[in-house]
SESE-564776 format. One record per residue (C-alpha): residue in one letter; x, y, z; residue number from 1. Coordinates in Angstrom, 3 decimals. Layout:
<pts>
PT code       xx       yy       zz pos
PT    A        X        Y        Z NUM
...
</pts>
This chain:
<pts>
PT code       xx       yy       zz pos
PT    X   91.709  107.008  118.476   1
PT    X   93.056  103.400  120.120   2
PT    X   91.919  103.090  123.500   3
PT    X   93.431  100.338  125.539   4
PT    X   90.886   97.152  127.002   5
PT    X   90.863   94.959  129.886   6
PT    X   87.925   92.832  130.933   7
PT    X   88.191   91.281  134.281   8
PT    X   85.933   88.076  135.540   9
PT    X   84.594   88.716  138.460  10
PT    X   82.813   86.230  141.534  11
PT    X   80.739   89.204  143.304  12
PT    X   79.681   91.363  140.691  13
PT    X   78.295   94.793  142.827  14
PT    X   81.099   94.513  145.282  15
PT    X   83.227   94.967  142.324  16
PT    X   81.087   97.520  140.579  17
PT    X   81.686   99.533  144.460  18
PT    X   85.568   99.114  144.061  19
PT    X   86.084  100.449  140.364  20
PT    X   83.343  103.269  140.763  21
PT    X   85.364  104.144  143.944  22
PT    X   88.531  103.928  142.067  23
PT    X   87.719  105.639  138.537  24
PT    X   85.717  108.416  140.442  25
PT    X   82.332  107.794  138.328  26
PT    X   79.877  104.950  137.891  27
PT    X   79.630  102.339  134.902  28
PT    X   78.684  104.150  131.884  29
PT    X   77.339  100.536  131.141  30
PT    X   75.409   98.327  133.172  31
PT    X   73.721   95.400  132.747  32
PT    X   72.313   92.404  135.199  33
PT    X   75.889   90.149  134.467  34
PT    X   78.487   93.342  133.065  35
PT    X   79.605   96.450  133.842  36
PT    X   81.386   98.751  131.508  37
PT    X   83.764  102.296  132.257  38
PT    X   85.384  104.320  129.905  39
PT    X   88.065  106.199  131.426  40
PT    X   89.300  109.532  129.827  41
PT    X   92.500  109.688  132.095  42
PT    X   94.176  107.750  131.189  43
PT    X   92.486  106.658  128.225  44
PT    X   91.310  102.923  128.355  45
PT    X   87.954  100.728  128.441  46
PT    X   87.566   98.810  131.459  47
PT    X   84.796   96.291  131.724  48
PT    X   84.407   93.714  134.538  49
PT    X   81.472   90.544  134.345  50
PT    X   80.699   87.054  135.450  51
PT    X   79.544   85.717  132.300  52
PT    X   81.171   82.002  133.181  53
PT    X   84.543   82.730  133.232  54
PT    X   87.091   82.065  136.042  55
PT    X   88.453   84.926  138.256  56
PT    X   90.582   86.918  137.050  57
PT    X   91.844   88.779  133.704  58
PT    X   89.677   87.471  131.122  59
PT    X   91.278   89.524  128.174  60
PT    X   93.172   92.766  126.943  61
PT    X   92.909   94.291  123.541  62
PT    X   92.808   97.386  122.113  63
PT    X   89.459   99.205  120.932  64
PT    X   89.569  100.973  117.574  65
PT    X   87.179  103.736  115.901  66
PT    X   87.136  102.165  112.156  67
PT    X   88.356   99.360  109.834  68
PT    X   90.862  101.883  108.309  69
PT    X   92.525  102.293  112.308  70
PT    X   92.221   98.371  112.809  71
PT    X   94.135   97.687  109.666  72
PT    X   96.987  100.349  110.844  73
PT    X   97.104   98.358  114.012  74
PT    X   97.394   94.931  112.468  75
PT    X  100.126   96.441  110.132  76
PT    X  102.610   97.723  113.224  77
</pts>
């Protein structure tokens, strides 16, 4: 099952973690002292937020796969 990714770079770590725990309705289900990690069921996407020396702002989107065999469908299309 794809699930849909967007890491953001964040300046002010926990005032962020506040907002998107607010927003998604549930804590991080990963946290760690520079990262924090959700993955929303509805709708279905991984959302992870840090300030591990990037600038502000959207640091990348991808797409999150469950094997080689699903990865290789998605280069394929």
């Amino acid at each position: 099952m794809k699930r849909f990714h967007v890491h953001v770079a964040v300046d002010d770590l926990e005032a962020n973690i506040r907002f998107y725990s607010t927003i998604f309705g549930a804590a991080p289900t990963v946290l760690k002292p520079d990262y924090a990690k959700w993955m929303v069921e509805d709708p279905r996407f991984y959302f992870a937020i840090s300030k591990r020396g990037a600038k502000a702002g959207v640091d990348h989107l991808g797409f999150q796969v469950d094997s080689d065999a699903e990865l290789k469908t998605l280069r394929e299309q």
